[in-house]
C-alpha positions in Angstrom: 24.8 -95.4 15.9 22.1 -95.8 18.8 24.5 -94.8 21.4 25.5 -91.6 19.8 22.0 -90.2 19.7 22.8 -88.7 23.9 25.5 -86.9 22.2 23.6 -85.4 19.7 20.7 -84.6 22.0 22.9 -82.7 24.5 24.8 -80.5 21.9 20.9 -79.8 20.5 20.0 -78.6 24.1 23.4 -76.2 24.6 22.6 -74.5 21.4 19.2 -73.7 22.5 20.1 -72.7 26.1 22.8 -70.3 24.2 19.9 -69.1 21.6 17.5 -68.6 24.5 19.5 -66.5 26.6 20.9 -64.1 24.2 19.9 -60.9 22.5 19.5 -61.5 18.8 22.8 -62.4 17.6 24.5 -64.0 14.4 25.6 -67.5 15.3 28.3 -68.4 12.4 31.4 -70.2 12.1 34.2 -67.9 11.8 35.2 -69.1 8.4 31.5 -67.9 7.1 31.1 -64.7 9.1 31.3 -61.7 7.8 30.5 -59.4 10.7 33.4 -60.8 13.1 37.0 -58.7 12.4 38.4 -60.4 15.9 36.0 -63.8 15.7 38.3 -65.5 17.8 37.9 -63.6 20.3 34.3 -63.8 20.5 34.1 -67.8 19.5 33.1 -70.4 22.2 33.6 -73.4 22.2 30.6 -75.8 21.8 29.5 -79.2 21.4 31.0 -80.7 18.0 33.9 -80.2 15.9 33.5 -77.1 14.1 33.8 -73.4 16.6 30.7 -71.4 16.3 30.7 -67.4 17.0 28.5 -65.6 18.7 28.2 -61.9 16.9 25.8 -59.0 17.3 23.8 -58.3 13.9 24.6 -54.5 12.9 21.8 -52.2 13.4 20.1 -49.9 11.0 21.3 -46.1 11.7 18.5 -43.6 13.3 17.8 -40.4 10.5 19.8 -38.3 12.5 22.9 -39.9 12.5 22.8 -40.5 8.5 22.1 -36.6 8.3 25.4 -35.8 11.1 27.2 -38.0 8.9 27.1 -36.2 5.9 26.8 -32.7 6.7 29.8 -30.8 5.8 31.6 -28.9 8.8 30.2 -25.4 7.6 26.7 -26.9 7.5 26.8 -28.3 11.1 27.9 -24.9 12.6 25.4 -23.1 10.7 22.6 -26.1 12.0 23.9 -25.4 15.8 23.9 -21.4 15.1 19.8 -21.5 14.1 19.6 -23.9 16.9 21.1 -21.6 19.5 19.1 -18.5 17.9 15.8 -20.5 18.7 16.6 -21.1 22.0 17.8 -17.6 22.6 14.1 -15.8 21.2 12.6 -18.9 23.0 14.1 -17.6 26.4 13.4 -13.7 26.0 9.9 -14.5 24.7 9.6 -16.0 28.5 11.3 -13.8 30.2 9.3 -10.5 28.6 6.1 -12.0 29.1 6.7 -12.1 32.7 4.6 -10.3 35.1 7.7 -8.9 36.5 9.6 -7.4 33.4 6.7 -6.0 32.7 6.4 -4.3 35.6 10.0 -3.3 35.4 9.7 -1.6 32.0 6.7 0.3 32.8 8.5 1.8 35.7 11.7 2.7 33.8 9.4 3.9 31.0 7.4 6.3 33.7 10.8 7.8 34.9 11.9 7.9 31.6 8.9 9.9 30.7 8.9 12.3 33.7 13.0 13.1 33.3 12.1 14.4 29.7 9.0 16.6 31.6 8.6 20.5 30.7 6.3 23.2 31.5 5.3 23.6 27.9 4.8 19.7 27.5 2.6 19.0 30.5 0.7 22.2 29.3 0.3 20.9 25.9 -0.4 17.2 27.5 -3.0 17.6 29.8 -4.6 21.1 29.6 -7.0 22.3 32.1 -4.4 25.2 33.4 -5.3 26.9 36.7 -2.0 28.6 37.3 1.2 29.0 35.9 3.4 31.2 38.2 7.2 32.0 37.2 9.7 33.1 40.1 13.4 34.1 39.9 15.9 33.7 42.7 19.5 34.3 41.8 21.2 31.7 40.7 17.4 29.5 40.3 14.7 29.9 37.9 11.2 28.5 39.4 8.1 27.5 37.8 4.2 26.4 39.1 1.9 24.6 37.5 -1.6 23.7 39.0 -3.6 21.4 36.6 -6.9 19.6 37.0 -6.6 16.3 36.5 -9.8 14.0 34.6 -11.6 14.1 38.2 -11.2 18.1 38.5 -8.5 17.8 41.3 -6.0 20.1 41.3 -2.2 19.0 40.8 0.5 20.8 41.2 3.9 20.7 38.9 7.3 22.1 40.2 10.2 22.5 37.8 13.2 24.4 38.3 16.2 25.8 35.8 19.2 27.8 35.8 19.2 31.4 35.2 22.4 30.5 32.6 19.9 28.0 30.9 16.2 29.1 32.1 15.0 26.8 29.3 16.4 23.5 30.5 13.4 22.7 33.3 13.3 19.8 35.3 10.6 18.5 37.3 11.1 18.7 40.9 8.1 17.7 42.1 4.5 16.9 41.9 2.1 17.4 45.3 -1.5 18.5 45.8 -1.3 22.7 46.2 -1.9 22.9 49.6 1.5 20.8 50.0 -0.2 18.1 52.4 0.0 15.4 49.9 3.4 14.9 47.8 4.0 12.0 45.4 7.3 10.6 45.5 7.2 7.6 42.5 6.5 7.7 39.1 4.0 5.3 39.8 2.2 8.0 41.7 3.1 10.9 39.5 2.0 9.3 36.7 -1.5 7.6 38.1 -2.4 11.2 39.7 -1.7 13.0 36.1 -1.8 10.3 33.5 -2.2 12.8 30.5 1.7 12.9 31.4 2.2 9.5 29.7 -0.4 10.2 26.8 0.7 10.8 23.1 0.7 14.3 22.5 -2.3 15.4 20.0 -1.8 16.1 16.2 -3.1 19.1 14.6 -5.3 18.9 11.9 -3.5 20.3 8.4 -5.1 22.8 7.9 -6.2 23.3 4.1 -5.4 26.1 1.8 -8.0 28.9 1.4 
């Protein structure tokens, strides 16, 4: 009996070596376990008569993939639809608080603004009329404007029309009278005449007598 104690104490140490040296596994004859669908494959051989397996214990599944598991199809497409919409009002939030789309809008809102220009609109705008001067040359219909602007200096307005359609004006141009100084952006138009850009004023109702 003595001399099979080396026996015992070698197959004691192989098992612990294995144990050691492993991430957790299942160590269970393949008779007994019942995680191992191709045991034999996995078995090795060790000390002793009976074939042990070595077999990886199943893992508990994360929230999300019980949740994937038993969405239906429609459900999933409707989950990646309100997914891609948040990412989509993420992304333009971004992009329109950018210092750069804002200064793009503002620009196409200023030409915007100047292409819809009249006579009878900058009048009604900004007010403060020095002159207003109407000139006809066949086939052209001109009209002057000088305004004072909110530091009293004098703007002129150009705008031109057809004599087929004298009431479709466009503005041509905006310079200081004497013609030294011309501005040629919106930027400019606007900044040297910003009652251009400003909400025309309501009229009080007036109330029944």
């Amino acid at each position: 009996m003595l001399p099979a104690l080396p026996r015992v104490a070698h197959a004691l140490t192989m098992h612990a070596a294995i144990f050691s040296s492993l991430s957790p596994r299942i160590l269970l004859p393949p008779s007994n376990n019942p995680f191992a669908l191709n045991a034999r494959r996995n078995c090795i051989p060790l000390a002793g008569r009976t074939r042990s397996c070595l077999v990886p214990l199943p893992t508990a599944p994360r929230g999300s993939d019980i949740l994937l598991l038993y969405m239906k199809p429609e459900n999933k497409m409707v989950a990646a639809v309100v997914v891609l919409g948040v990412v989509i009002v993420t992304a333009a939030a971004v992009v329109m608080n950018s210092p750069r789309w804002r200064q793009k809008a503002k620009e196409q809102h200023q030409e915007s603004v100047l292409q819809g220009m009249t006579p009878d609109k900058a009048i009604a705008l900004c007010g403060h009329l020095v002159l207003d001067e109407t000139q006809t040359n066949q086939p052209t219909v001109t009209r002057r404007l000088v305004i004072r602007n909110d530091y009293a200096l004098a703007v002129e307005l150009d705008f031109a029309a057809s004599t087929a359609e004298p009431q479709r004006w466009r503005l041509t141009g905006i310079q200081d009278p004497s013609g030294e100084i011309k501005y040629q952006t919106p930027a400019s138009q606007i900044g040297v005449l910003p009652c251009l850009d400003a909400k025309p004023a309501s009229k009080p109702d007036q109330k029944p007598q």
